[in-house]
C-alpha positions in Angstrom: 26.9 141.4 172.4 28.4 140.9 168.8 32.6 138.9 168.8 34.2 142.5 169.0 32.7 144.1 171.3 33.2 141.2 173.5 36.7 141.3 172.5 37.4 144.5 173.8 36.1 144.1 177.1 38.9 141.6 177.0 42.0 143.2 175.3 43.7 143.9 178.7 44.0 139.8 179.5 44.9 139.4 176.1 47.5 141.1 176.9 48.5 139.7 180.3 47.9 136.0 179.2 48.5 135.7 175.6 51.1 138.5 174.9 52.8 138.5 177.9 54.1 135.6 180.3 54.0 136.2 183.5 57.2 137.6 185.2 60.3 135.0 186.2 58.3 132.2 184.0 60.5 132.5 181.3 60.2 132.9 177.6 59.2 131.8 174.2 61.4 133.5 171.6 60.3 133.6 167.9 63.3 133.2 165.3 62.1 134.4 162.4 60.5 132.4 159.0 62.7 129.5 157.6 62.5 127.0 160.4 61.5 124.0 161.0 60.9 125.1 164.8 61.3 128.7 165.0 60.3 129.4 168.5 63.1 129.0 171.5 61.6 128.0 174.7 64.4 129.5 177.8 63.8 128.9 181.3 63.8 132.0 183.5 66.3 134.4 183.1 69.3 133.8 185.8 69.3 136.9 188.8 72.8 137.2 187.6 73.7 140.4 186.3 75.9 140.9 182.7 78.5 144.0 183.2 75.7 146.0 181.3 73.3 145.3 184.2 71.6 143.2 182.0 70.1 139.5 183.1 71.6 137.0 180.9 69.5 134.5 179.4 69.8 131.1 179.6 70.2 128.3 176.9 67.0 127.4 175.4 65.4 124.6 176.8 64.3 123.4 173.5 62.8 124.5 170.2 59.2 124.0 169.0 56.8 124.5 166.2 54.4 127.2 168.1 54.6 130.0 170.7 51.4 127.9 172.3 53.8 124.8 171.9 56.3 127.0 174.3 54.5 127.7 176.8 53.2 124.1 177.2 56.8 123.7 178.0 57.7 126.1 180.1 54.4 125.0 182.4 55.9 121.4 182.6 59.1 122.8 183.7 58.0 124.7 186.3 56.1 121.4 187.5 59.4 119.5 187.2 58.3 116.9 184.9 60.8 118.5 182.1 63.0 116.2 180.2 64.8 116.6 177.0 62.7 115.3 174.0 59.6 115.8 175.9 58.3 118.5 173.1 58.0 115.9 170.7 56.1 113.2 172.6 52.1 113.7 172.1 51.7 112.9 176.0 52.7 116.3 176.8 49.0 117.4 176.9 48.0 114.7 179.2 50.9 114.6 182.0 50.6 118.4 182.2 47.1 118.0 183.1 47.7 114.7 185.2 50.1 117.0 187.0 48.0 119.8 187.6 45.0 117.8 188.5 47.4 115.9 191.4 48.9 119.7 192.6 44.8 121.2 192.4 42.2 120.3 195.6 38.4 121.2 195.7 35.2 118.9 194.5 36.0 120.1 190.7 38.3 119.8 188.4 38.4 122.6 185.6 40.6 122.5 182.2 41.6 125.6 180.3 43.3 125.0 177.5 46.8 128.3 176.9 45.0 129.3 173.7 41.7 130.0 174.7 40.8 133.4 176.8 37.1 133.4 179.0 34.7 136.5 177.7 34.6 137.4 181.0 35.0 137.2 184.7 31.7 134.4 185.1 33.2 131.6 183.0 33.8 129.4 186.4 30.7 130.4 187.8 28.7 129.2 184.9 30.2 126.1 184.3 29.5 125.1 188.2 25.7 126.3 187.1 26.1 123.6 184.9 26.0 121.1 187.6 22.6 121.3 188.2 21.8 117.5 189.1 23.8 115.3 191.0 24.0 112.9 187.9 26.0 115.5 185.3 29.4 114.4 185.5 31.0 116.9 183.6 30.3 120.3 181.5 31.9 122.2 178.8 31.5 125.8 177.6 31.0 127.8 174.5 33.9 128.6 172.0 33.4 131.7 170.3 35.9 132.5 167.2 38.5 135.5 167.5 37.6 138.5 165.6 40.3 137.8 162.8 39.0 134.1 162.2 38.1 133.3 158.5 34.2 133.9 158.3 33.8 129.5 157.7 36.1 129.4 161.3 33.3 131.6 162.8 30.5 129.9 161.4 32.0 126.6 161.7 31.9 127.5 166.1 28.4 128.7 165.7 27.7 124.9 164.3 29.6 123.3 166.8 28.8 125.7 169.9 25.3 126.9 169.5 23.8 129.3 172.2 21.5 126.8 173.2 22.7 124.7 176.3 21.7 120.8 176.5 22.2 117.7 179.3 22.3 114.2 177.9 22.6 110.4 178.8 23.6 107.6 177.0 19.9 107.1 176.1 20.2 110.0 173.8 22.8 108.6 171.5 20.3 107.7 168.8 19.2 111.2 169.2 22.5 113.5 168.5 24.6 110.7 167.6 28.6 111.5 167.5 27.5 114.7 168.8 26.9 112.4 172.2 30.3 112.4 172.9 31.0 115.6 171.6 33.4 117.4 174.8 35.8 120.0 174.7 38.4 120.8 177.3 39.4 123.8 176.1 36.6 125.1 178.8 35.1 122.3 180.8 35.2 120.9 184.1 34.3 117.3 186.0 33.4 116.3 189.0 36.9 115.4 191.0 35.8 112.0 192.6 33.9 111.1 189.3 36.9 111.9 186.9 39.4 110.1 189.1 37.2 107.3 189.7 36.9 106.8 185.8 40.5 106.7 185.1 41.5 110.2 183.9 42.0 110.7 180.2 43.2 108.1 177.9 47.2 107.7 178.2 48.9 107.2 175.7 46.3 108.9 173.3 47.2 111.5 170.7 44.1 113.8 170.2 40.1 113.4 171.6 40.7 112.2 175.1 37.9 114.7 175.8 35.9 112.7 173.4 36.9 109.6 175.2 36.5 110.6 178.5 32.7 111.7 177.5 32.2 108.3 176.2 33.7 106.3 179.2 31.2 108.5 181.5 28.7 108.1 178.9 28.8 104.7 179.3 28.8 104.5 183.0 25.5 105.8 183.4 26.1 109.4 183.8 25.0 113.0 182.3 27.0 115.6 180.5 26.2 119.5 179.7 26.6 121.8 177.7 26.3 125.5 179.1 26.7 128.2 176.6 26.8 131.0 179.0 30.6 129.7 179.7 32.2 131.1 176.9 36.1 131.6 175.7 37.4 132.8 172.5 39.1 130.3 170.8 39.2 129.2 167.1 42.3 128.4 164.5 43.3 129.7 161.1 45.1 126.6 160.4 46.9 125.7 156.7 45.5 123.2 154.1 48.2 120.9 155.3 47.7 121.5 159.6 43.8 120.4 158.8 45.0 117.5 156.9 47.5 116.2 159.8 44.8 116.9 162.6 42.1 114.7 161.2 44.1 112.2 160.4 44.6 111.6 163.9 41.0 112.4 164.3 40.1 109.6 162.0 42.4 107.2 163.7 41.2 107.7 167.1 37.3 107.4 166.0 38.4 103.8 164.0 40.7 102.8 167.1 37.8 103.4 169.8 35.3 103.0 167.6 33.5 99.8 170.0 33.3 103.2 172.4 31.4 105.7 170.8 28.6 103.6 169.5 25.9 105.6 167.1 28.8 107.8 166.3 28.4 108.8 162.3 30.6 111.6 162.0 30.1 111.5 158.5 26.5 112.5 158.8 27.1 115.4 161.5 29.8 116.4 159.2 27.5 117.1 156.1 24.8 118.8 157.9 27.8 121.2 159.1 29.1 121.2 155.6 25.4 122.4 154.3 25.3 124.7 157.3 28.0 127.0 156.5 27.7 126.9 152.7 25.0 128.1 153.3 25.7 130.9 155.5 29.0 131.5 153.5 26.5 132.6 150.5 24.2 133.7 152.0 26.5 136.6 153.5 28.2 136.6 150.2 31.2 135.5 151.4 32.6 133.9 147.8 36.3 134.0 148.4 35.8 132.2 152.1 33.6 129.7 150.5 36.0 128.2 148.6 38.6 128.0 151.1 35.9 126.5 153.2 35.5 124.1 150.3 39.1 122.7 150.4 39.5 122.9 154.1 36.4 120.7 154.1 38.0 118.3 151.6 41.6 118.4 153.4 39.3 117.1 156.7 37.8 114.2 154.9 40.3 113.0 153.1 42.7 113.1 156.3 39.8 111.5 158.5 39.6 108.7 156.1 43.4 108.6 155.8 43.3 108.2 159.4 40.8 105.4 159.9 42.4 103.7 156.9 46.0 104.0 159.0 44.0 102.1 161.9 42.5 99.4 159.6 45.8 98.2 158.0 47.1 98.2 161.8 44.0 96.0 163.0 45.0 93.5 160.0 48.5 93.3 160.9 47.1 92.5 164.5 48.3 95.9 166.3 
């Protein structure tokens, strides 16, 4: 089944989870071009009524660079862990998920990133298939681009999250390399007692703590999978600059951990992807995308070595 036709098997929970928040949540209010952080984030609106029978609503909470941003927020309110100046701190991501793991029961534990929507109603039933020996610690799903992602987004997922499924063990490394500790969470889910007995994600960390996890369970003697048939939508048409800022953190994460994900050349993995799409790209005659694949590709690198160079001038200064 080709990305749209998918798609419109799933426009109505596009609706209902990405369009629309859920009633008495609250809302994320866009403010127009010009700002800094144009979305408001309000709590729920108060039962009180206005004297045009309207509800009133409240102060925002804060205000934050995305609607996905917003709704981060307005989960961690509703968990009580809300405090002023929480938006900015890069831990948001990890105490929501602390929280909801502590709140969730069950032998699994499953993460779902806000941006990313299943294909359909089997995505939790696949990734349990991906369980399939007592050894596989955790699994991860497919990510398939949204039907307006640039044609290099599109491609770049195909790279990434082929449609062939795999299990591997720490004596693979030599084989796939970086790709070893290659784990999303925007679709995955772990084994309870395994992921709590590891530690839970890196904390403070400020991107990858799927990547680390992988490696910590790696490196404890267990299996990971990858199972295709679990697939979301999911994919970002990010600026020159939002690339740039993303791998830098990439790049210092890989230098920081880097006595954790032995065998790990990203730079290699990252050519053959780089040859990959080109390829496609003109192949399908897909000029104009090339090139922005081209300086998206060199906005990547040169942030991922800005990073690890960041993390080396920390390391000398004995950080």
């Amino acid at each position: 089944m080709k990305n749209q036709e998918l798609f419109n098997t799933a426009a109505d929970c596009v609706e209902l989870s990405v369009k629309r928040l859920p009633s008495g949540f609250g809302s994320v209010r866009y403010l127009g071009k010009g700002r800094r952080n144009p979305y408001a984030v309000h709590p729920p609106e108060s039962s009180a009524k206005t004297t045009q029978s309207q509800s009133r609503r409240p102060p925002a909470l804060c205000y934050v660079c995305s609607r996905e941003t917003g709704i981060k927020i307005l989960m961690i309110y509703h968990a009580g862990l809300y405090t002023p100046g929480v938006e900015s701190d890069p831990d948001i991501l990890n105490r929501l998920y602390k929280k909801a793991l502590r709140q969730s029961g069950g032998d699994y534990v499953m993460f779902l990133t806000q941006d990313a929507l299943p294909v359909d109603k089997y995505c939790i039933e696949n990734l349990l298939k991906g369980f399939s020996r007592p050894d596989i610690a955790g699994v991860y799903g497919r990510q398939i681009a949204w039907p307006d992602a640039a044609p290099y987004e599109n491609l770049t997922r195909q790279f990434n999250y082929p449609d062939q499924g795999r299990v591997w063990r720490e004596q693979d490394i030599p084989r796939y390399g970086v790709k070893s500790y290659f784990f999303s969470n925007t679709c995955s889910m772990y084994r309870r007692d395994i992921y709590e007995k590891a530690g839970g994600f890196d904390r403070p960390i400020i991107t990858n703590e799927d990547m680390m996890m992988a490696a910590r369970l790696i490196h404890q003697g267990y299996a990971l999978a990858y199972v295709p048939e679990a697939a979301v939508y999911h994919s970002h048409n990010n600026t020159l600059f939002q690339d740039y800022k993303r791998n830098v953190k990439i790049g210092y994460v890989m230098r920081r951990y880097s006595d954790q994900l032995t065998g790990a050349q990203a730079d290699s993995e990252g050519m053959r992807m780089v040859r990959f799409v080109g390829k496609e790209l003109i192949g399908e005659r897909h000029f104009l995308s090339l090139g922005a694949f081209c300086m998206h590709a060199a906005v990547k690198l040169a942030g991922n070595r800005a990073g690890k160079a960041r993390r080396k001038r920390e390391e000398k200064k004995g950080k």
